[in-house]
C-alpha positions in Angstrom: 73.3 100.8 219.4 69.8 103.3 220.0 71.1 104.9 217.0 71.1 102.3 214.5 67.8 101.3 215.3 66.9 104.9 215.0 68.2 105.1 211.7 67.0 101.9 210.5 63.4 102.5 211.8 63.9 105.9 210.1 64.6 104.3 207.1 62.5 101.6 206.9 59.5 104.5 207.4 59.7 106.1 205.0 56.9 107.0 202.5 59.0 105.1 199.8 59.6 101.7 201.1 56.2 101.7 202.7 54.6 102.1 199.4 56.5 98.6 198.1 54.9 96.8 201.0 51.2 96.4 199.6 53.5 95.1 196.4 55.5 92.9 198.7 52.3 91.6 200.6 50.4 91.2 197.0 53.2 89.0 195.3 53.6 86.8 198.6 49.8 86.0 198.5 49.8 85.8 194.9 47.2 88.4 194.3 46.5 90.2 190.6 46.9 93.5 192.7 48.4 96.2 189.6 48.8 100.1 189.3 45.9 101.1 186.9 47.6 101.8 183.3 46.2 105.9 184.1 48.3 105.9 187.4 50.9 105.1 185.0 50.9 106.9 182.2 50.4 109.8 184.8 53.6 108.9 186.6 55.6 108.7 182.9 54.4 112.3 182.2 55.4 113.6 185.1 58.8 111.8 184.8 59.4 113.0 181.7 58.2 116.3 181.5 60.7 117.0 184.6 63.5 115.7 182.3 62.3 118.0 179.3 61.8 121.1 181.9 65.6 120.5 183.2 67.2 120.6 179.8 65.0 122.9 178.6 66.5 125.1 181.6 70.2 123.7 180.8 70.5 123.6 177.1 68.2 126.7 176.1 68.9 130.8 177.3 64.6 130.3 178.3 63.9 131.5 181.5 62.6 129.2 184.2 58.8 129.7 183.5 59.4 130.0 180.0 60.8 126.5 180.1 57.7 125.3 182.6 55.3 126.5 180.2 57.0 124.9 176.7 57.4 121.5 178.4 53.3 121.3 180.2 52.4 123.1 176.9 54.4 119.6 174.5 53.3 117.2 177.7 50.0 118.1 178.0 49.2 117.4 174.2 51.3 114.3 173.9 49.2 113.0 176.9 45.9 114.0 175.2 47.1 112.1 171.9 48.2 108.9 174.0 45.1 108.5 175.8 42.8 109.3 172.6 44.8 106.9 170.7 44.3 104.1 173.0 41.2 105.0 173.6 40.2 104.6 170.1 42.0 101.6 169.6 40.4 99.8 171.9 36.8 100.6 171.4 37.5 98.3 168.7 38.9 96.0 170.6 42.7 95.9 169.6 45.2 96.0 172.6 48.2 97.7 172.7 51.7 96.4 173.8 53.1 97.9 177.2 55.6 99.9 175.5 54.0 102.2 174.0 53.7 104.0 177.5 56.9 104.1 177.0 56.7 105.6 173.3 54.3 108.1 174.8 56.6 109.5 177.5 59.2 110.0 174.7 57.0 111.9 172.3 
């Protein structure tokens, strides 16, 4: 019986479901707590730019660090062109749908 609670207190730790609890205590008192659209965007580059770097390393004969630099060299300008984009857009004050985080993690 110690052993399941070890496991479950183990489990119910860990780094990954204690981050959903500020998100858990948020929507339960009906707060406008959000990740910041940077903290986002951040998190789809990463995302993506370790799915380019894996089949870079799978589909291509490039060596490891060959592949590491092609895919921060394509991610890092992508990013750049995102964030200028938006930026420019909305200086003059026209928004931009949520998906087109999306469209900048696939470019």
């Amino acid at each position: 019986m110690v052993e399941i609670f070890d496991l479950a207190a183990a489990n119910l730790l860990s780094s990954v479901i204690l981050s959903f609890v500020p998100g858990i205590f948020a929507a339960l008192g009906r707060s406008d707590l959000s990740v910041p659209e940077v903290a986002v965007r951040a998190l789809q580059s990463i995302s993506v730019s370790t799915v380019a770097f894996e089949m870079l390393k799978i589909m291509t004969n490039l060596s490891r660090i060959d592949a590491a630099a092609v895919t921060s060299h394509y991610g890092t300008i992508a990013v750049v062109t995102f964030v200028s984009a938006t930026s420019v857009l909305n200086g003059r004050g026209i928004s931009s749908k949520g998906y087109m985080v999306t469209v900048a993690a696939v470019m």
